[in-house]
C-alpha positions as CSV (number, residue, x, y, z in Angstrom):
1,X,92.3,89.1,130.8
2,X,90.9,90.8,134.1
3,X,89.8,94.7,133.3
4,X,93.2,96.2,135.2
5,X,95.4,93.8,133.2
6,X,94.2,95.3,130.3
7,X,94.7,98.7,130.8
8,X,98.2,98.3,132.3
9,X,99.0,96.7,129.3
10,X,97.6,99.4,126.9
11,X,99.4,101.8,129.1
12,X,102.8,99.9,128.8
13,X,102.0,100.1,124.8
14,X,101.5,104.0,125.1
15,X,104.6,104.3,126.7
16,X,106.4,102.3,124.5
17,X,105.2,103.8,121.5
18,X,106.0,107.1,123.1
19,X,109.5,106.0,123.3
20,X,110.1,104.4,120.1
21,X,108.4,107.9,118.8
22,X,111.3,109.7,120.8
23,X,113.8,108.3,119.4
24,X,112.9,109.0,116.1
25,X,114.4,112.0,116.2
26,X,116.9,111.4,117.7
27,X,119.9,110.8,114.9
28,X,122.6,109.0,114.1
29,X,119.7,106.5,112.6
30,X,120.1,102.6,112.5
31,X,119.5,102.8,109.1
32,X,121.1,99.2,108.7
33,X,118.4,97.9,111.2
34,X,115.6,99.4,109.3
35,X,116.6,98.4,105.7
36,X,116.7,95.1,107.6
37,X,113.9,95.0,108.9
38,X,112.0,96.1,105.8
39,X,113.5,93.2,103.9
40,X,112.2,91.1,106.8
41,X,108.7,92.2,107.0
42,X,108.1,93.7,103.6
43,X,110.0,92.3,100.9
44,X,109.7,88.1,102.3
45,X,105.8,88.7,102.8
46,X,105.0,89.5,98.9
47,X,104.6,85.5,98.1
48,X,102.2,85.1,101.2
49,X,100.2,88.6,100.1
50,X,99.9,87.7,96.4
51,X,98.6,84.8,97.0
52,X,96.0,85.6,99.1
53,X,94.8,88.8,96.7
54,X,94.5,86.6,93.5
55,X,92.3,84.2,95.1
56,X,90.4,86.5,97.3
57,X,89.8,88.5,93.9
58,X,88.9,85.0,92.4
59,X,86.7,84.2,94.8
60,X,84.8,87.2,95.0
61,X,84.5,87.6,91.4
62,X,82.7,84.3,91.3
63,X,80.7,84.7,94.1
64,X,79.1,88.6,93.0
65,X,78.8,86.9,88.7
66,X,76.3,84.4,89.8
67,X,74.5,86.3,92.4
68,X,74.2,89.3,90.1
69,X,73.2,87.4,87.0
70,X,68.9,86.6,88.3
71,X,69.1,90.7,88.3
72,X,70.8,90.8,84.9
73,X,73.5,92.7,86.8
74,X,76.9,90.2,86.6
75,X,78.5,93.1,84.6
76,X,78.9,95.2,87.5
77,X,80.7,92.4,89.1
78,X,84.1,94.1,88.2
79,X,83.2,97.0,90.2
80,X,82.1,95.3,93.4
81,X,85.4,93.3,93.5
82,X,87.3,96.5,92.6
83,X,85.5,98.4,95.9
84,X,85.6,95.5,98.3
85,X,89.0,94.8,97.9
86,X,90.9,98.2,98.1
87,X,88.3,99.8,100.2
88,X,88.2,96.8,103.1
89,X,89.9,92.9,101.9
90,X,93.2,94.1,100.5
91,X,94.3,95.9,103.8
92,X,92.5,93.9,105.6
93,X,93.5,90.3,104.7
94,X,97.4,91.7,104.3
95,X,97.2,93.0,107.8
96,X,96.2,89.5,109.4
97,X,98.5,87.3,107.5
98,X,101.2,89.2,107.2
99,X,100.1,90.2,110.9
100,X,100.7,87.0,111.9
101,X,103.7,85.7,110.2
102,X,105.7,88.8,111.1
103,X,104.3,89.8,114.6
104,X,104.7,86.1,115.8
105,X,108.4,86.7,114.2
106,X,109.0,89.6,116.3
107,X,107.9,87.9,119.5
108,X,110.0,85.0,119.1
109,X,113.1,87.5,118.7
110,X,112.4,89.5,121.2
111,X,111.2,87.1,123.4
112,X,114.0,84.8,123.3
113,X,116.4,87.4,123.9
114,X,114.4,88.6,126.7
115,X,114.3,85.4,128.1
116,X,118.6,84.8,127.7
117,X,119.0,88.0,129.6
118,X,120.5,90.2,126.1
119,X,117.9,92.9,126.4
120,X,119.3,93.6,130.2
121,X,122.8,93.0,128.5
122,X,121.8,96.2,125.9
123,X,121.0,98.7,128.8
124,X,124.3,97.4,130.8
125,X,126.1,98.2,127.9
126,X,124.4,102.2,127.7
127,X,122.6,101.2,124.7
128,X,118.8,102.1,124.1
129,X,116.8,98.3,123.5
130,X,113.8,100.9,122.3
131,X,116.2,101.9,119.8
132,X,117.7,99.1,118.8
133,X,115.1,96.7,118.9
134,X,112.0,98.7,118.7
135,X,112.1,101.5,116.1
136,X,113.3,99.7,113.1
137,X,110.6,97.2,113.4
138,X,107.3,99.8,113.7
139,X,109.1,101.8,111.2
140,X,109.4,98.6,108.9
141,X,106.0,97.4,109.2
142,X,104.1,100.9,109.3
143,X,105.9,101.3,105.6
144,X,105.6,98.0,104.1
145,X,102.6,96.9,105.1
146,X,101.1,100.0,103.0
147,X,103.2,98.3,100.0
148,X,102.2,95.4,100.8
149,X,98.6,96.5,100.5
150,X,99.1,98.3,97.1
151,X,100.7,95.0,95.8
152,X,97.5,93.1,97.2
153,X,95.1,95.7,95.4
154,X,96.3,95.1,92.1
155,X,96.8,91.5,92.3
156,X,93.5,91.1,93.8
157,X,91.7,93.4,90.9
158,X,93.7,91.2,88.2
159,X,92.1,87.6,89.6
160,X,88.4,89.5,89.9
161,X,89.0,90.6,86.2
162,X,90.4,87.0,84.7
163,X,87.3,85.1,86.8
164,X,85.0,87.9,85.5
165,X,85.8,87.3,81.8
166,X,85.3,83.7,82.0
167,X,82.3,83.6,84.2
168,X,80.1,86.5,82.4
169,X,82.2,86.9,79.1
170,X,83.8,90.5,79.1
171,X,87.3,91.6,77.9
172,X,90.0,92.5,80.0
173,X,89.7,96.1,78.4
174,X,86.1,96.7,79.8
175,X,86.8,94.9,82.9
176,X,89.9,97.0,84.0
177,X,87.6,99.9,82.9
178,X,85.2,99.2,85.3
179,X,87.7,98.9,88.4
180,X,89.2,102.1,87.3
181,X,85.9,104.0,87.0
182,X,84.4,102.8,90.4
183,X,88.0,103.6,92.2
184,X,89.1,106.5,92.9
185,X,91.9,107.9,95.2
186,X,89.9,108.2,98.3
187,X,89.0,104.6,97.9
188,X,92.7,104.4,97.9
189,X,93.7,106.4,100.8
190,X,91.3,104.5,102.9
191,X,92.6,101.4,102.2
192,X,96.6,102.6,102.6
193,X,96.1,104.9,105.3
194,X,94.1,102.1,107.2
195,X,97.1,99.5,106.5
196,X,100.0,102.0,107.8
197,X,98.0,101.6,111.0
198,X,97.8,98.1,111.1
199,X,101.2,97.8,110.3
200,X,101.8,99.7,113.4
201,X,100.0,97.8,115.5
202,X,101.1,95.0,114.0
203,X,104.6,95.8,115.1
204,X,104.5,97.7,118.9
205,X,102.5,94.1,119.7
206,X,104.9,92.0,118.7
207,X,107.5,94.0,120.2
208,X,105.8,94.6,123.7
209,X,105.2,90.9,124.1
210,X,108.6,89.7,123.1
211,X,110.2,92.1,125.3
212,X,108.2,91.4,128.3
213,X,108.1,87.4,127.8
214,X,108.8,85.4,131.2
215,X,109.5,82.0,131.5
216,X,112.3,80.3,129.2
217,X,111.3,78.4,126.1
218,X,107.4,77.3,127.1
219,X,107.0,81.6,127.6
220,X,108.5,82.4,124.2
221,X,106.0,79.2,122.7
222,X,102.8,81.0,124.8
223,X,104.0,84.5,124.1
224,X,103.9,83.8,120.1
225,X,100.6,82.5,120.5
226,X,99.5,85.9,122.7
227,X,100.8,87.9,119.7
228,X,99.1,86.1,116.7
229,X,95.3,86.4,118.9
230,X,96.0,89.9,119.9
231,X,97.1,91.3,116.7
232,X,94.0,89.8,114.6
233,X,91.6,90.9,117.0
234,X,93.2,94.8,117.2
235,X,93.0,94.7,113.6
236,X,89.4,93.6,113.3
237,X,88.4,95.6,116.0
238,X,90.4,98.8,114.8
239,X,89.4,98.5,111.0
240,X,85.8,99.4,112.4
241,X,86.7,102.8,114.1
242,X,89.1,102.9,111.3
243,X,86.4,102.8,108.5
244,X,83.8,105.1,110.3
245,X,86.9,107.4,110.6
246,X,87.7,107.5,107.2
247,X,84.2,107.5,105.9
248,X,83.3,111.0,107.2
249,X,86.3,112.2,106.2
250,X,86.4,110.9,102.5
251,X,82.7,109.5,102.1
């Protein structure tokens, strides 16, 4: 994408955020939208985010027991795994898989309705697309995807703990001990505050692409496809700046 391109398309992002920010707070709400879209992006990504945590914790747990153990260390395992998961994997790993099941989701939507002409149809009827389209899916994802993340934590700690006890011997009592000790609530907050960010990102992507997709069925295919590359690489790139951020404040 040439240089220009790219900043006329972060400006088209401002402005629609600003928008979908406007109207806000601007009652009545679509509350039936939201609760809709929640269900959408929150509540059908649980089996996709559990499964990732418990393995990620699995894998991780296995991984830091037998490099520990030459330093007579594989008892700190728990900790590690506890850190690197709430701190940077569990938001992290949500935000790209949920990312890029529910982003490419919005695209389509959006996209093929852009592409039928309903979006025009919306403001020829005096009704606000931003509104109606836009707000209840950032709202959605900037609310569940912070669920989503707590949900990934503890699922994610549970596998580190059950791989722990098998591959160094310690009970589940001085495991979860361990986890609890090494994380405390800014560990939390970095992880959840970072997630409510990628949800929003997450969500005005999807949302900008789909509304400006061109070109019938083969546009909506490509569009997807923009969506899914553009929200993992704004998540990876932002959970950088992201971390630096949150690591002067909270240490």
């Amino acid at each position: 994408m040439p240089l220009s391109a790219f900043f006329q398309a972060l400006g088209e992002v401002a402005l629609l955020t600003a928008q979908a920010a406007r109207e806000l707070f601007r009652p009545p709400w679509e509350l039936r939208l939201w609760i809709a879209q929640l269900d959408q992006g929150g509540v059908q990504s649980w089996s996709i985010t559990f499964l990732t945590a418990i393995f990620t914790g699995m894998v991780m747990a296995s991984q830091f027991a037998i490099g520990l153990e030459p330093f007579g260390a594989s008892l700190y395992t728990g900790k590690l795994v506890a850190l690197g998961i709430v701190r940077e994997l569990g938001p992290v790993l949500t935000a790209l898989l949920v990312g890029g099941r529910v982003g490419a989701g919005f695209t389509a939507e959006l996209g093929s309705m852009a592409v039928t002409e309903q979006i025009d149809a919306i403001r020829a009827l005096g009704a606000n697309p931003v509104r109606k389209l836009v707000l209840p899916r950032v709202f959605a994802m900037v609310v569940a995807l912070p669920l989503l993340t707590v949900l990934a934590d503890l699922v994610g700690c549970a596998g580190g703990i059950l791989i722990t006890m098998v591959e160094v011997g310690i009970t589940f009592r001085f495991g979860l001990e361990q986890m609890i000790e090494t994380v405390g609530v800014p560990d939390l907050l970095h992880g959840i505050m970072k997630s409510a960010f990628f949800g929003y990102f997450i969500a005005i992507i999807g949302c900008w692409v789909g509304m400006n997709t061109r070109g019938g069925t083969e546009g909506v295919g490509q569009a997807t496809t923009h969506t899914v590359v553009w929200t993992s690489i704004t998540i990876l790139v932002s959970d950088f700046f992201l971390t630096r951020i949150f690591l002067a404040i909270y240490g």
